[in-house]
N, C-alpha and C positions, 0 to 999 in steps of 0.2 A: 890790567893789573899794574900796568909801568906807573899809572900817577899815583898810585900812594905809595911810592918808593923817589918821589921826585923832588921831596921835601919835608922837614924837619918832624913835622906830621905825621908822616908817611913812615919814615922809623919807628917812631913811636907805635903806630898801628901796628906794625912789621914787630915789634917788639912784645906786644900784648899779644899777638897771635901765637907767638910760639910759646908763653908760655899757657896760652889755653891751652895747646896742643899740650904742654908736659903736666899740666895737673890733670887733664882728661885722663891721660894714661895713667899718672899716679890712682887716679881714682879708682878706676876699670883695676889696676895690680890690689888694691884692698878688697875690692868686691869680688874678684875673684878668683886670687890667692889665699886672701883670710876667710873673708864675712862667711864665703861658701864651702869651709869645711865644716860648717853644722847643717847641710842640706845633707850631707854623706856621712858622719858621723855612726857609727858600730859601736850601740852600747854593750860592755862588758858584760859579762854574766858569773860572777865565781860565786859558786851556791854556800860555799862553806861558810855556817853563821860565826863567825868570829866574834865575842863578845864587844860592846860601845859602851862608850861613858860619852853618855850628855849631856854637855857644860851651856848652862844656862847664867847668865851676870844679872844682878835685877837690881835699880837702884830707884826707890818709890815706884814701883812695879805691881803692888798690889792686887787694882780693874785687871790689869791684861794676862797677868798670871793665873787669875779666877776663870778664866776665859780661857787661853790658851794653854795653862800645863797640863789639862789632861788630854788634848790632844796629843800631848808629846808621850804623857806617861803611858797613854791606851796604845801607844803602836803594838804593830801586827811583829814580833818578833823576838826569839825567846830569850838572848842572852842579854840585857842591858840594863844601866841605871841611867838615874837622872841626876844630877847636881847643881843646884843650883846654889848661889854666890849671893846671900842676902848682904850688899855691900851699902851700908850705914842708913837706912830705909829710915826715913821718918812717919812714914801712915803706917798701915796695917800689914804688910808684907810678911809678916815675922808672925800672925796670928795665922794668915790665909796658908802658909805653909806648913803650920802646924797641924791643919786644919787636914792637909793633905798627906802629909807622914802617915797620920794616922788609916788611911783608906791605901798607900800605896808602899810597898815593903820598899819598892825598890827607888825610894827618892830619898836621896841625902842631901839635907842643906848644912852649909858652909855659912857662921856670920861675922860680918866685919863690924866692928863697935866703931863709932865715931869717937875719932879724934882730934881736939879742938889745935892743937898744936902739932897734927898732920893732916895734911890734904893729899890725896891720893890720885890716879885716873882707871881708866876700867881697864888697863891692863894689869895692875893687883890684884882685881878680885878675879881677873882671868886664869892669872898665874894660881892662886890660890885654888882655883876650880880645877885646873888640871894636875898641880901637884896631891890633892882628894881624889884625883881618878884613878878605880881601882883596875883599871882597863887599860891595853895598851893604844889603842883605836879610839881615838877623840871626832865629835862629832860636835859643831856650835850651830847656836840657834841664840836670836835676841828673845827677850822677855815680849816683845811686843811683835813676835811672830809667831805662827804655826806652822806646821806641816801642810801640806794642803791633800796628802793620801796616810792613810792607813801605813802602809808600806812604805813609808820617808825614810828611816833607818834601814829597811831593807836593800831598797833603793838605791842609795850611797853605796853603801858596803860592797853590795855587789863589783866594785869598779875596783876593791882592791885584790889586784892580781902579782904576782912577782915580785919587781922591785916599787910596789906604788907606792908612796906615803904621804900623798897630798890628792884628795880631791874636792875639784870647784865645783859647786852648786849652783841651778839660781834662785838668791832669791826675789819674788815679785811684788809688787804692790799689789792689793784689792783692789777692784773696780767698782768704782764709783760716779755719778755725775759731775759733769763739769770739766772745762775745758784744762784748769788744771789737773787734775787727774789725770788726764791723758800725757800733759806733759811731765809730769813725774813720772808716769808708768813707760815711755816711749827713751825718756834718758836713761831711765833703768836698764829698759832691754836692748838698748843701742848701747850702753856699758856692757851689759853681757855680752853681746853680740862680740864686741872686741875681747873680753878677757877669755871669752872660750873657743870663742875662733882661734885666737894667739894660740892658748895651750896647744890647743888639736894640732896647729902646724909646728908644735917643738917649741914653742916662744912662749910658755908662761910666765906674767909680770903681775898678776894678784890675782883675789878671789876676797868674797864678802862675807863678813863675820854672820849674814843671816844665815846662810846654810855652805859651811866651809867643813871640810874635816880631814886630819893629819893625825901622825902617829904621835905620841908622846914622847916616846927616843927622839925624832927629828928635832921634838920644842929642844930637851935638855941640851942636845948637840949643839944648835945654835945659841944656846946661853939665852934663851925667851927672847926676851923682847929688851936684851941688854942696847941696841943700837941707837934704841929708841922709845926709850922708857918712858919719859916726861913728856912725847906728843900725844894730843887726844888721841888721835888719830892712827890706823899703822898696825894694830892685832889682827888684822886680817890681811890688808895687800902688802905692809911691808914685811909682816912675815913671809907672805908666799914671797914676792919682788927676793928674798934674801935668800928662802930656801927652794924654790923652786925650779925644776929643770925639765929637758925635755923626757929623762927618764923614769921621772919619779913621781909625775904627773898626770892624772887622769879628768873627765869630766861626766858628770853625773847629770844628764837631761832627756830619762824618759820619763812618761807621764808621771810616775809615782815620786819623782826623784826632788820637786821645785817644794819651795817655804814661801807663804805670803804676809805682807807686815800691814799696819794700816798707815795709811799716805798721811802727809802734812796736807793741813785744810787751807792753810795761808801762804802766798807764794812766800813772801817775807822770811816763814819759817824753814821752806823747802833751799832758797836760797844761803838763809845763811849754815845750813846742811851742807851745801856743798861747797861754802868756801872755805868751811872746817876739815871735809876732806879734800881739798885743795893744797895743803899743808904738807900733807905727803910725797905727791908729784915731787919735787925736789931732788928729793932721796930714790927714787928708782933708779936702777940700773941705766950709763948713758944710754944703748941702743934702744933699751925700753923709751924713756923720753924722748927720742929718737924718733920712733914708730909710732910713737902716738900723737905727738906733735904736726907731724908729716901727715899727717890723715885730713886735721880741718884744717890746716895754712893750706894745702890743693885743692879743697873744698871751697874757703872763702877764695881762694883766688880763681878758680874754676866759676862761682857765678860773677866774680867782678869783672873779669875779662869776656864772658858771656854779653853782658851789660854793658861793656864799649862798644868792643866789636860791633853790634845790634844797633847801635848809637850809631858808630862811622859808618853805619853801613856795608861790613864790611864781609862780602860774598853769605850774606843772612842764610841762604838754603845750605852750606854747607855748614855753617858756623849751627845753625838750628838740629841739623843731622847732628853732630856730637853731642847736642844735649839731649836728643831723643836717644840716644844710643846708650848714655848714662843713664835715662831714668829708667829706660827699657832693663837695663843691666839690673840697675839698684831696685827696681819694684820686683824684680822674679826672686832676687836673695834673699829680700825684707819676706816678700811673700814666703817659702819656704821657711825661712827663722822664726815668724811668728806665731806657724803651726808647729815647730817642733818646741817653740817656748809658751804657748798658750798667748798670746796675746793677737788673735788673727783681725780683733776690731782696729788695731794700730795702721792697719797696712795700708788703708788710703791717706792716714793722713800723713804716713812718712814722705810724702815729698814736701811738707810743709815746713816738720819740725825739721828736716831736714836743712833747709834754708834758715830759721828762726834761730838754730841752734849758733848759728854762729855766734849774732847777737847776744844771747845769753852767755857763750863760752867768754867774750871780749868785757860782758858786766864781770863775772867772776873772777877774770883774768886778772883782771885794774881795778878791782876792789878792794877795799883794805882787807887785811886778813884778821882773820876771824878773832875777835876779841879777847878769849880766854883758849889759847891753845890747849892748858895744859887741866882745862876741865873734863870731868867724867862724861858728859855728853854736852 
């Protein structure tokens, strides 16, 4: 071992190994600190039906409202309405709901008239939706999602116990052919994986406007979405990031519990998706930025120094053992996460996107940002 410590070289190797050694462990403390409180996870059970108001936002929503609001409206549960936020619709959105008023007692639309000398973002007709809810228990859902059980509201609900007044849902893409698809569905449930592993361990920092639900007193307490009014972006995780704690938070992931949306067909589209909610990041809590950040810089530096090392040659059966030991670790967590979140076809390929994902995170990172912040979608 004395020659590669004999020369300028030799430091430098001596200096990449150690921090193999501290992102391996970084790694191994998220896998299995975080990732693995949703292998052991104890869903809630409080039977008492408390009444929901389902806020739905729809902006030329039309196709997907024809489709999915009666799966919202048909749930299996007795106290509830639906609201939806016809927010300045130019197609037909405004007839298809008429359409439905008339077949379903308990659905009230909310409409926002267009105005040429204001522009607004989908936190108005958010706001708007839940100051119409005649419910104290708010429950959200995009136009371009469903339920994926009978029992979605029942589901949720269930988890409010005590002091609860936020719980995180997931929800998922449809599965469909194609290699993208997989990688939307896979960022998805590697985002879940982080926001409800966080919660479970005391650290929630968001939840997703597809299947989110909070109390109404919590919105008015916090003053909405005063912080951050004007970002696209921000009705769902910078709410939670503001109001959310270790005591007031629960999560919702048994079978009845997840919502699915349908995926971008174009990576182009998926991508600039997420440099929109890119936008947010900023504004979280430092430790939250913190914790998340800290997850792929040990990641990217965990295969970079894997790739020297291996290069200098440098004790390879040992240096090889820490990566089996990582992917040993991270395949048994993915493996359990993906049967408690339905996506069990993901699981071989996560050592791939696993790696891939850097790349992508470093396109988003150093990309411009997103064009129109302050648009509705």
């Amino acid at each position: 071992m004395s020659e590669y410590f004999n020369s300028f070289v030799g430091v430098i190797i001596f200096v990449v190994a150690v921090l193999f050694a501290i992102s391996f462990i970084v790694q191994l403390f998220y896998y299995l600190f975080f990732y693995l409180q949703l292998a052991f996870v104890k869903e809630q059970n409080n039977i008492e039906n408390i009444p929901i108001s389902v806020i739905i936002c729809a902006h030329d929503e039309a196709e997907n409202l024809e489709i999915f609001l009666p799966l919202v409206l048909k749930q299996n549960y007795p106290t509830f309405e639906v609201i939806v936020v016809n927010d300045c619709s130019e197609d037909n959105t405004e007839d298809v709901l008429k359409i439905f008023q008339k077949q379903y007692f308990n659905l009230k639309v909310t409409t926002i008239k267009k105005d040429e000398k204001f522009t607004h973002g989908k936190k108005l007709a958010q706001t708007i939706g839940i100051k119409a809810a005649k419910y104290e228990t708010l429950l959200f859902i995009d136009a371009d999602c469903y339920p994926e059980n009978k029992n979605w509201i029942k589901s949720v609900k269930s988890n409010y116990i005590s002091n609860t007044e936020i719980v995180l849902g997931y929800g998922a893409y449809e599965k469909t052919k194609g290699f993208l698809n997989k990688i939307i569905r896979f960022d998805t449930f590697f985002i879940a994986l982080q926001y409800l592993s966080f919660a479970l361990a005391g650290v929630p920092y968001m939840g997703v406007g597809r299947n989110l639900s909070y109390k109404k007193n919590l919105f008015f307490k916090n003053k909405g979405f005063a912080n951050h009014a004007r970002l696209l972006s921000g009705d769902d995780d910078l709410f939670v990031n503001e109001t959310a704690d270790s005591k007031n938070t629960k999560v919702a992931i048994n079978d009845n519990s997840f919502t699915l949306s349908v995926p971008k067909k174009k990576f182009n589209y998926w991508l600039s998706q997420k440099k929109r909610h890119r936008t947010t990041f900023t504004r979280y809590k430092l430790k939250h930025k913190v914790l998340l950040a800290l997850e792929p810089i040990s990641r990217m530096l965990f295969y970079v120094c894997l790739i020297a090392l291996l290069a200098f040659n440098f004790y390879p059966i040992i240096v090889i053992s820490f990566f089996a030991l990582r992917l040993i670790v991270q395949m048994l967590v993915i493996y359990f996460a993906t049967r408690k979140l339905h996506e069990k076809d993901l699981l071989l390929y996560s050592p791939i996107f696993d790696f891939i994902f850097i790349f992508i995170g470093f396109i988003i990172f150093f990309s411009r940002k997103h064009k129109n912040p302050y648009a509705w979608r």
